[in-house]
C-alpha positions, 0 to 999 in steps of 0.5 A: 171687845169680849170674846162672847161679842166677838163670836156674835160678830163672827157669826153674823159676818158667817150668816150675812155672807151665807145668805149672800152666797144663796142669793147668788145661787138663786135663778132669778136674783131680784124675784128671789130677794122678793121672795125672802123679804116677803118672808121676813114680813111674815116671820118678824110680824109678831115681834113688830106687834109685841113692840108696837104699843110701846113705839111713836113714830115722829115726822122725821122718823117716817121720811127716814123710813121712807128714804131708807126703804128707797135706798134699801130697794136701789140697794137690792136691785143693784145687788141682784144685777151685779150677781146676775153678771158677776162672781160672789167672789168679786161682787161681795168685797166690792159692795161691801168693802166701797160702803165705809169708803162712800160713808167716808167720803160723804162724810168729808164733803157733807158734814167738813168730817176731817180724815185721819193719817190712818183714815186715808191709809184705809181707803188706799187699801180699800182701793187697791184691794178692789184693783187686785180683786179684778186681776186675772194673774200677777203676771205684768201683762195683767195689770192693765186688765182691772182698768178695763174690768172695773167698767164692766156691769157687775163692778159698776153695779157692785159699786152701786150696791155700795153707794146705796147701802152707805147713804141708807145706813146714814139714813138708818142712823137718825132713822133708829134714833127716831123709831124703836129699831125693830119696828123702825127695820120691819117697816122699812122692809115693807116699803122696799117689798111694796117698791119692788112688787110692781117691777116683780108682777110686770115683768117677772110673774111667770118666774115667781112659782119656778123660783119658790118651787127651787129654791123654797128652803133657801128664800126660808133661810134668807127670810130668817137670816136677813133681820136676825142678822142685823138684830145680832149687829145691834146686840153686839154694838150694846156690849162693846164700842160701835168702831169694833163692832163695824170693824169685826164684822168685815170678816163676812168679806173673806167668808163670801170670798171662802164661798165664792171660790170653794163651793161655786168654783170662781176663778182667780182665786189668788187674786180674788183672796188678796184683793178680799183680804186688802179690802177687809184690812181697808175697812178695818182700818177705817172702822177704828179711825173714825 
């Protein structure tokens, strides 16, 4: 990898968990994530039109934008509810560091995909990494806390966000085989808008102006940040080879561990590092086994 896409991966690992930690910092999580996908409609629309003339969209490339909005609006319901209840500290590495670990999985029982020495090496860390995040000391009597913890809601929905955010990214790899990827990504963010707009108006329409009102540079930044973010994903993956890539940008889980613990105070910050750090080596080494 060269250093130039290094640094691109680095920086969209910075930018991914930034706007992770100000969706944590919002007031109402899932009218917040309404708020900024709206945005991103509206800020991408010209670039969408641009590439436009140029697209075809197959029947297999609209199921696949159909399932992968699906997937991405359970992926941003789980995510806001384990922030409403959980640590960006501790929400972060679960989601993010159980995504390959569901892919692996998956992978193994759907398609007979064999697991590597090195492979399985990866999801011990993984695990392992995820029962560190949960202690509160490494005193002996806390190591029976994580099994307790790990039932807890915003573990559980942590998890979720993971599982969703696996299966919609083997979605969005036939997906994007079938859609040019800019368009097929822009159109995919107006299902999960459309999904969540009745949930948001019903239930969460006297929150939607204090929210904007708040935390309008943040929605703003979000907006911005989410789609420009993967666009550097797949800038980065056309210079050097997809495994390092994928691997590089798990970075982002100790930069949300950085947020969680300096700038929003979590607890537990030695447990949360370790467990942060472990489950990043874990993904790593799944990333280069594949």
């Amino acid at each position: 990898m060269s250093g130039f896409a290094m640094g691109v991966v680095l920086f969209a690992a910075l930018f991914h968990a930034g706007w992770n930690y100000l969706t944590k910092k919002s007031l109402e999580k899932i009218v917040f994530v309404w708020w900024f996908l709206l945005v991103t409609l509206i800020l991408y629309l010209p670039m969408v039109v641009y590439f436009w003339p140029h697209t075809s969209i197959s029947a297999k490339g609209a199921s696949c934008i159909a399932g992968s909005a699906l997937l991405h609006a359970l992926y941003f319901w789980t995510l806001s509810k384990a922030y409403e209840g959980g640590d960006l500290s501790l929400v972060y590495p679960i989601a993010r560091g159980s995504m390959p670990l569901f892919v692996t999985v998956l992978a193994v029982l759907l398609i007979q995909e064999k697991l590597s020495v090195v492979g399985v090496s990866g999801i011990i860390l993984v695990v392992v990494g995820i029962y560190i995040i949960h202690l509160r000391s490494f005193a002996g009597r806390s190591f029976l806390e994580p099994f307790q913890a790990i039932h807890g809601g915003a573990s559980l929905w942590a998890l979720g966000t993971g599982a969703s955010n696996g299966i919609g990214s083997l979605v969005d790899k036939i997906g994007v085989g079938e859609v040019y990827p800019p368009v097929y990504i822009y159109l995919m963010f107006i299902g999960v808008w459309l999904l969540l707009l009745p949930y948001v108006l019903i239930k969460k329409r006297a929150e939607l102006k204090l929210e904007w009102q708040v935390n309008r540079n943040s929605i703003l930044a979000v907006g911005f940040l989410v789609t420009f973010t993967y666009t550097m994903i797949l800038f980065a993956m056309r210079m050097s080879p997809v495994s390092y890539v994928v691997a590089v940008r798990n970075v982002s889980i100790l930069f949300s561990a950085f947020f969680g613990i300096h700038w929003l105070k979590e607890k537990h910050p030695a447990q949360k590092i370790a467990g942060a750090i472990l489950i990043m080596a874990g993904v790593v080494i799944i990333g280069l086994s594949r």
